[in-house]
DRENSEZA-779564 format. One record per residue (C-alpha): x negated, y, z negated; residue in three letters; residue number from 0. Coordinates in steps of 0.2 Angstrom, whole numbers, plus 5000, padded with zeros to 4 digits. Layout:
BEGIN
- u,v,w,residuo,num
- X,Y,Z,ALA,NUM
...
//
This chain:
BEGIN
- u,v,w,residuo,num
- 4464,5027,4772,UNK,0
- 4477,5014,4780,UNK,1
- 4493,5022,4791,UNK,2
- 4484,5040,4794,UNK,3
- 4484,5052,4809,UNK,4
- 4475,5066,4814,UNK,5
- 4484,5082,4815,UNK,6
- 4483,5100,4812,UNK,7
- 4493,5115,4804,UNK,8
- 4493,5131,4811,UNK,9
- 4502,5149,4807,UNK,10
- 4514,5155,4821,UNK,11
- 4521,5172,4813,UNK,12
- 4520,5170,4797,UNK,13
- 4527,5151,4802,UNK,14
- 4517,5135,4796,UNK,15
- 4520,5124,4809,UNK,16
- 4514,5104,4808,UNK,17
- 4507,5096,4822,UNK,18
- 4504,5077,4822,UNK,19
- 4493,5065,4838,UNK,20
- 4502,5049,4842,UNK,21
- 4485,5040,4839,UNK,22
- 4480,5032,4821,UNK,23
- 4466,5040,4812,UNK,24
- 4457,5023,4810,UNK,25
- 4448,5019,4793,UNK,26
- 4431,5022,4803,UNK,27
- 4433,5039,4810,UNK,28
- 4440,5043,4794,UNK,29
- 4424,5038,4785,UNK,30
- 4414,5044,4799,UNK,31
- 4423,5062,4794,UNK,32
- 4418,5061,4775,UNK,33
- 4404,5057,4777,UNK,34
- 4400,5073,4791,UNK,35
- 4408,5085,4782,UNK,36
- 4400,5079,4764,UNK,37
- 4387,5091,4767,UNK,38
- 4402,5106,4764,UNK,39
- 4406,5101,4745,UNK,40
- 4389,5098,4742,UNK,41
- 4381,5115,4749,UNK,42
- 4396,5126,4743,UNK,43
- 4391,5129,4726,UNK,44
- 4374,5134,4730,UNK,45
- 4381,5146,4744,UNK,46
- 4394,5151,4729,UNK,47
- 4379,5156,4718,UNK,48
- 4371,5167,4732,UNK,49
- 4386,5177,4738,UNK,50
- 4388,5178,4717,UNK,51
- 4372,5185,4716,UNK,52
- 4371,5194,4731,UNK,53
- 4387,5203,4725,UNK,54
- 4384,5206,4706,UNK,55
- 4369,5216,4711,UNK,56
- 4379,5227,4725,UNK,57
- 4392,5227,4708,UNK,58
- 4380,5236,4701,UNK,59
- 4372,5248,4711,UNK,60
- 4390,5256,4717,UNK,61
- 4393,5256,4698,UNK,62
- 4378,5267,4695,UNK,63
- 4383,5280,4711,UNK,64
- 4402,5278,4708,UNK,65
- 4400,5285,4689,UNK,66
- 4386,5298,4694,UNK,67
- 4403,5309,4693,UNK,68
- 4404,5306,4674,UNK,69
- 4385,5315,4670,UNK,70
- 4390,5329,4679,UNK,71
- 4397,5335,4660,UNK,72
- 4381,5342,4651,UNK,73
- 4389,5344,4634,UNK,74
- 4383,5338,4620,UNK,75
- 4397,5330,4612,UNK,76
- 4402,5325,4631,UNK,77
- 4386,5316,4633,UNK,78
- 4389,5305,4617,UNK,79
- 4409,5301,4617,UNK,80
- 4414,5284,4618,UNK,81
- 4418,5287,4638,UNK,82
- 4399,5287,4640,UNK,83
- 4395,5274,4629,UNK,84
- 4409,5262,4637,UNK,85
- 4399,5267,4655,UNK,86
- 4381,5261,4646,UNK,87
- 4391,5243,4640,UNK,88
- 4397,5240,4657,UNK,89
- 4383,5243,4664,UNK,90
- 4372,5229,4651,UNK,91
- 4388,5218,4655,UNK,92
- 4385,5222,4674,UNK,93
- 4366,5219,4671,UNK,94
- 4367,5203,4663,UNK,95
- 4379,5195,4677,UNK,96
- 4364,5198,4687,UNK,97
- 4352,5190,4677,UNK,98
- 4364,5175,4674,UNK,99
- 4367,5173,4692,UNK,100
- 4350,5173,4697,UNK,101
- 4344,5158,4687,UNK,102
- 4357,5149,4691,UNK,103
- 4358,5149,4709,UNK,104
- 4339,5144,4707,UNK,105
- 4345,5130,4697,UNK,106
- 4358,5127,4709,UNK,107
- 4350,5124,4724,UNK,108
- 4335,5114,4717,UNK,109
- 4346,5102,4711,UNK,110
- 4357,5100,4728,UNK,111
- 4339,5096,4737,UNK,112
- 4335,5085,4722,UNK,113
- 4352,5073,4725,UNK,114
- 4348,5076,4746,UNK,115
- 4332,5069,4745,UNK,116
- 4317,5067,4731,UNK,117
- 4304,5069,4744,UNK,118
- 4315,5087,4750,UNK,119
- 4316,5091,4731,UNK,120
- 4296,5089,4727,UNK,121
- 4293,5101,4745,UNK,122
- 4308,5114,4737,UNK,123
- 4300,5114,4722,UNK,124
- 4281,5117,4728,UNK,125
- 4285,5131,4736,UNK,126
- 4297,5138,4723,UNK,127
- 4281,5135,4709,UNK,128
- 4267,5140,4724,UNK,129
- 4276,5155,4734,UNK,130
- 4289,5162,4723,UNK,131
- 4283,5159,4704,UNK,132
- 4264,5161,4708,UNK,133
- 4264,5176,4720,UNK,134
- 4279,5186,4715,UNK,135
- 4279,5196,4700,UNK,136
- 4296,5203,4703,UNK,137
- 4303,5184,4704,UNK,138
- 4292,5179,4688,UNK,139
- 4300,5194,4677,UNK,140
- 4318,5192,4681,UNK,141
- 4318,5175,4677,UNK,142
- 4310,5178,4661,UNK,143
- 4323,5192,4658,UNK,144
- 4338,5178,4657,UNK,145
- 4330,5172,4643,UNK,146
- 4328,5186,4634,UNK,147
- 4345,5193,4637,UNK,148
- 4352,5176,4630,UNK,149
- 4339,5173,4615,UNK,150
- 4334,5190,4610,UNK,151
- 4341,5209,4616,UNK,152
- 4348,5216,4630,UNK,153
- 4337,5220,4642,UNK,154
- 4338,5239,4645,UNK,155
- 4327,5251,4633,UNK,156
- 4336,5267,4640,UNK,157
- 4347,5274,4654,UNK,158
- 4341,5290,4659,UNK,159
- 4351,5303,4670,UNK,160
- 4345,5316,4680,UNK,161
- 4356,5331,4679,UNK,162
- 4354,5346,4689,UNK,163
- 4360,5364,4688,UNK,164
- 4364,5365,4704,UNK,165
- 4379,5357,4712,UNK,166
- 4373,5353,4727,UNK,167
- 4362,5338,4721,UNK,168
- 4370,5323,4712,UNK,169
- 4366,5317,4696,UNK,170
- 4355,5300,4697,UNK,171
- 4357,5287,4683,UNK,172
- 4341,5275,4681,UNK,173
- 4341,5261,4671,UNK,174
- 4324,5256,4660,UNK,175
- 4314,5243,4654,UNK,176
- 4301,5247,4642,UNK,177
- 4289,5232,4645,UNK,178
- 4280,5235,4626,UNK,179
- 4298,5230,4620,UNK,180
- 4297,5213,4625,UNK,181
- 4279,5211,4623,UNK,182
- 4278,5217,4605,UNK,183
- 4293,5209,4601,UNK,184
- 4292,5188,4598,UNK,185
- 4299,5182,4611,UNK,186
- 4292,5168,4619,UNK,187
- 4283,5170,4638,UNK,188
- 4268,5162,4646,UNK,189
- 4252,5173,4646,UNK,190
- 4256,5176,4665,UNK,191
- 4271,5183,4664,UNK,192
- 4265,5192,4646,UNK,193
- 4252,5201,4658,UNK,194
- 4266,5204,4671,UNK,195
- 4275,5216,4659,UNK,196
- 4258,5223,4652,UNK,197
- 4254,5227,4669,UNK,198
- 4269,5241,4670,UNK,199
- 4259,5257,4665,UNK,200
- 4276,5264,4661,UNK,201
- 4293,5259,4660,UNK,202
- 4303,5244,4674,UNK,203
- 4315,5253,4685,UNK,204
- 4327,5238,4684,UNK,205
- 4334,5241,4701,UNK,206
- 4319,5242,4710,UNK,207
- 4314,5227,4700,UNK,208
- 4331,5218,4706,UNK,209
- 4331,5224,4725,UNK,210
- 4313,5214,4725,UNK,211
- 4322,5198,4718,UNK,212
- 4335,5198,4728,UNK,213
- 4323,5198,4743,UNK,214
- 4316,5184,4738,UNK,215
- 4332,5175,4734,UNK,216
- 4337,5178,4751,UNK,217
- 4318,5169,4756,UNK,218
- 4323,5153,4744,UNK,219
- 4341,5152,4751,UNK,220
- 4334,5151,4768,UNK,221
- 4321,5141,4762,UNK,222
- 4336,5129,4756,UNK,223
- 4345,5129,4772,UNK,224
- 4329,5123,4780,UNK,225
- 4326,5108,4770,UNK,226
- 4346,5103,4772,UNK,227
- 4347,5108,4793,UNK,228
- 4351,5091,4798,UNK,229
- 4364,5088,4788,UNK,230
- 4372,5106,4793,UNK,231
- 4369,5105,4811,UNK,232
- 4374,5088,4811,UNK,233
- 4390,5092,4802,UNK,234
- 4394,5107,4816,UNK,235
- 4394,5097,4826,UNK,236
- 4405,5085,4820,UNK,237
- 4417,5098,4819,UNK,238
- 4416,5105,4836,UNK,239
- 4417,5088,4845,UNK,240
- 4436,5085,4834,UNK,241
- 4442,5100,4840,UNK,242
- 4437,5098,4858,UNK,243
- 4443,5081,4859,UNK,244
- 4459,5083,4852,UNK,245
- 4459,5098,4860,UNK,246
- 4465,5107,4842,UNK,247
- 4465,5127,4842,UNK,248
- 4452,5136,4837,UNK,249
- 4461,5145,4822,UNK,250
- 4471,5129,4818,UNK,251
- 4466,5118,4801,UNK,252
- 4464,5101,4805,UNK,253
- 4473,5088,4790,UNK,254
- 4474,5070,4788,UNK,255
- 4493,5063,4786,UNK,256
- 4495,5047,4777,UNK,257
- 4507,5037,4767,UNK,258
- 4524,5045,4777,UNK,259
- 4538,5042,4769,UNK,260
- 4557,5049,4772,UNK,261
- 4564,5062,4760,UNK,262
- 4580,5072,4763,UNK,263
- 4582,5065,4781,UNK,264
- 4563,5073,4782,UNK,265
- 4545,5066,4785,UNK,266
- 4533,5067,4770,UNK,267
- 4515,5066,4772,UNK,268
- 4501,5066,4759,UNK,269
- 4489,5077,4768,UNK,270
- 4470,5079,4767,UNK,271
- 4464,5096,4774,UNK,272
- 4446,5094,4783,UNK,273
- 4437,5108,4776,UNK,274
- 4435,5117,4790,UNK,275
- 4441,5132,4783,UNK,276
- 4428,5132,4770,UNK,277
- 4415,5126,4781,UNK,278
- 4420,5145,4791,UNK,279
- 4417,5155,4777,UNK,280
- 4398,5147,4771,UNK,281
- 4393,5146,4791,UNK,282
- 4392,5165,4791,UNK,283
- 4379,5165,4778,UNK,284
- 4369,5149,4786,UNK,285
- 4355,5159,4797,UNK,286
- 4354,5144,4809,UNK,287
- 4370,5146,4815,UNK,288
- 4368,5167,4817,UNK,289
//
């Protein structure tokens, strides 16, 4: 990028004010600074897909307690009015988020290691096939549950609620899966995770089954950040040296002007913005930097 400087825009009371250094940003340090912050584009969908994840299931969950209120009405034609039945499609639409975002932030972050590095993607995918698929039934059933949900029936057999006479308990909604659904039905599953859901003597608390996933989610996003540590460390800093050397504030976002031209008796810049703003908001999920 020819005839850029460094500079930075900060807010000053709800004022946006420009700051620009006298110094060009030479082509170099401007390659140096896309090529040190690529890291940020690349791991933010991945880091996109877990806070997804992470946050369908808490969706969920206060779903369920925030409409215990609604089962406190034991009437008959209370019980099936369409309020209720409007609560149960929610709840599959709520269900199926899940599901969705859980295979696809698996499929997410193998293919960020896979275009990082072959020989990363082959250690990712060993331990995703040797650790999580082979030792975790939890991860092996949610998986399979996608699939179902997409090819063949939702994947709750009942929702079940817990109403008791006296007031000063609150009614519980549970969420089940009968695994002799799935197992009788024709959909398509290995023999290992055929015997997974004919383990269950008794119907799959779905919630229990998706607060073991998650865990292990949490394991492979780690897991992710391990094989990718370099390049993050490496990228912070990057970050931290520009802002002690130009000596920028710590709340300021640092921008590339270029091209200036004059409008209006005015200075007009294209501006690039370093994603440091971005790069804020992912770090507080990166464990290496907590």
């Amino acid at each position: 990028m020819n005839n850029s400087q460094l500079g930075y825009a900060e807010n000053i009371n709800n004022d946006i004010k420009h700051h620009l250094f006298r110094e060009p940003f030479s082509q170099e340090k401007y390659k140096s600074m896309r090529d040190k912050t690529a890291i940020i584009w690349d791991f933010q969908p991945v880091h996109s897909a877990w806070k997804a994840l992470d946050d369908n299931l808490t969706i969920l969950k206060n779903y369920l307690i925030n409409h215990k209120k609604d089962t406190d009405n034991d009437n008959l034609f209370y019980i099936t009015s369409p309020t209720i039945q409007y609560i149960a499609i929610n709840i599959d639409r709520l269900v199926n988020n899940y599901l969705a975002s859980y295979n696809r932030f698996i499929d997410l972050s193998g293919k960020l290691v896979r275009n990082n590095s072959t020989q990363k993607f082959e250690v990712w995918d060993k331990y995703r096939t040797d650790i999580f698929y082979k030792k975790n039934k939890s991860y092996r059933i949610t998986y399979a549950l996608r699939n179902y949900s997409i090819h063949h029936n939702i994947p709750i057999s009942s929702i079940t609620v817990d109403i008791f006479n006296d007031k000063t308990k609150k009614n519980k909604i549970y969420l089940h899966l009968d695994s002799n659904k799935i197992t009788n039905s024709n959909f398509n599953c290995n023999k290992e995770v055929s015997s997974d859901f004919k383990s269950y003597k008794q119907d799959i608390n779905l919630i229990t089954l998706f607060d073991d996933s998650i865990t292990e989610m949490k394991e492979m996003y780690d897991k992710t950040i391990d094989l990718l540590k370099d390049k993050l460390i490496e990228n912070d800093l990057y970050l931290r040296s520009l802002f002690s050397e130009f000596n920028i504030p710590q709340n300021a976002q640092p921008i590339i002007y270029s091209n200036k031209s004059i409008e209006n008796n005015t200075a007009v810049y294209n501006q690039e913005i370093i994603p440091t703003y971005l790069w804020c908001w992912m770090k507080k999920d990166i464990y290496i930097f907590n």
